[in-house]
N, C-alpha and C positions, 0 to 999 in steps of 0.2 A: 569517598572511600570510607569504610564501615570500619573503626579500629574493634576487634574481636578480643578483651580481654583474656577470655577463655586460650584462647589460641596463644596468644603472647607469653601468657603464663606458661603452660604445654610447650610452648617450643624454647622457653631459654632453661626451660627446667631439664630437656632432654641436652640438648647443648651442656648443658653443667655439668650431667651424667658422664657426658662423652668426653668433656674436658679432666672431669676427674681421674676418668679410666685410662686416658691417653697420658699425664704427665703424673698423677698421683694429688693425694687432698692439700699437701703442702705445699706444691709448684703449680695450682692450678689457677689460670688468671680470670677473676670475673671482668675486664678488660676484655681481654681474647674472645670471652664468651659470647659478652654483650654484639663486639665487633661480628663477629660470623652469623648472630640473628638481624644483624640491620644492612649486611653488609653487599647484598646486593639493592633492597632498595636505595641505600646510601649514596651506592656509585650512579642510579640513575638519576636521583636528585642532583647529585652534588653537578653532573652533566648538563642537565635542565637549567637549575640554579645559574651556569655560566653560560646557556646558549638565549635561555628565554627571562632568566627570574622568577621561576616557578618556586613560589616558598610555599603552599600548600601541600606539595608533595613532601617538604621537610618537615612541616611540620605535622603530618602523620605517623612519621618516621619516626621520629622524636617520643611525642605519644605514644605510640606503642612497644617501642623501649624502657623508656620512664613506667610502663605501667606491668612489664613482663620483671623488672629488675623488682620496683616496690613490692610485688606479690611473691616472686622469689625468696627476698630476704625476710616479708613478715613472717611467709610460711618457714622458715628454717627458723624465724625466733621464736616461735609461738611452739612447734614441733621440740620442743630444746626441754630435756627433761628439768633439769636444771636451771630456770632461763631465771638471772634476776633482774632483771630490765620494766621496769614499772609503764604504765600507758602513756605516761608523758613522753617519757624519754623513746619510747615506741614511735607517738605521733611526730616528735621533732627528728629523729630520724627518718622517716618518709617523708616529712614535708621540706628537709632541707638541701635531704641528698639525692629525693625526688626532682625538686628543683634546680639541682646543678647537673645532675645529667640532663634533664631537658636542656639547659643554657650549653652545656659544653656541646654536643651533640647539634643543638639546632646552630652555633656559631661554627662549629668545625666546619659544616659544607664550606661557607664562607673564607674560611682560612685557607681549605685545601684549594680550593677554587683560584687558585694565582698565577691562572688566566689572565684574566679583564687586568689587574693590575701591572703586570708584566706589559702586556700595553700600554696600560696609562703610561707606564714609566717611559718606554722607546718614545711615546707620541710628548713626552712634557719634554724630554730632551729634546726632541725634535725641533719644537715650540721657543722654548725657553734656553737652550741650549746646557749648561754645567748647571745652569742653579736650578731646572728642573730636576736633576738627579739630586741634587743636594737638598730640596724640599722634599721628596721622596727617600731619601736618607733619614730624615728625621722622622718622619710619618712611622716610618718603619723601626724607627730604630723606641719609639716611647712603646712596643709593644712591651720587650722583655721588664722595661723599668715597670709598666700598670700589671705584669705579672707577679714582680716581687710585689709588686705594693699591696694587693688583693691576696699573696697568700701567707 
């Protein structure tokens, strides 16, 4: 599958338009945005992901998110009459929050997918009886703690 920069640009910049028009420049979510260009390949990955393990398809998805968003916001900073933002602080802003939307985006299939683990979980109780669930208790429960810890 052929990621089309052109295209990804073109479509989150029209998306932004529409989002701007529908709730206004100060209530407009580049979240919301982002969400409604990826968001039907998403649901078919995120599908895939829990029937086959298809991460190729996520990771296209990812890609050309990541590359509609970084060209969105160079082009509003560069377009900025006023911009006092130097090319460092330009490039570590692409390349960092380039990089966390690739990461958040390519791990969310994974999250939303709670599927397969909802399984796990019935079949360890099954297995193991309480301390199955109580291993999955904890599995579960170091998410929120590596969330504070990371932000």
């Amino acid at each position: 599958m052929k990621v089309n920069g052109k295209h990804a640009v073109w479509r989150i910049e029209n998306l932004w338009k529409d989002e701007v028009a529908r709730v206004g420049a100060r209530k407009a979510s580049v979240v919301s945005t982002l969400f409604k260009m990826i968001r039907d390949r998403f649901l078919i990955a995120m599908t895939l992901c829990i029937l086959f393990n298809t991460l190729s398809i996520v990771r296209s998805v990812t890609i050309r998110a990541r590359g509609g968003l970084l060209s969105l916001s160079c082009q509003k900073i560069l377009h900025r009459q006023n911009s006092n933002i130097s090319v460092g602080e330009l490039v570590t802003l692409c390349a960092n929050d380039g990089q966390r939307v690739y990461d958040a985006l390519r791990m969310s299939v994974h999250i939303f997918g709670g599927l397969p683990p909802i399984i796990g979980a019935v079949y360890s109780v099954y297995l193991l009886g309480p301390w199955g669930l109580f291993g999955y208790v904890i599995f579960f429960g170091f998410f929120p703690i590596q969330v504070c810890y990371n932000t």
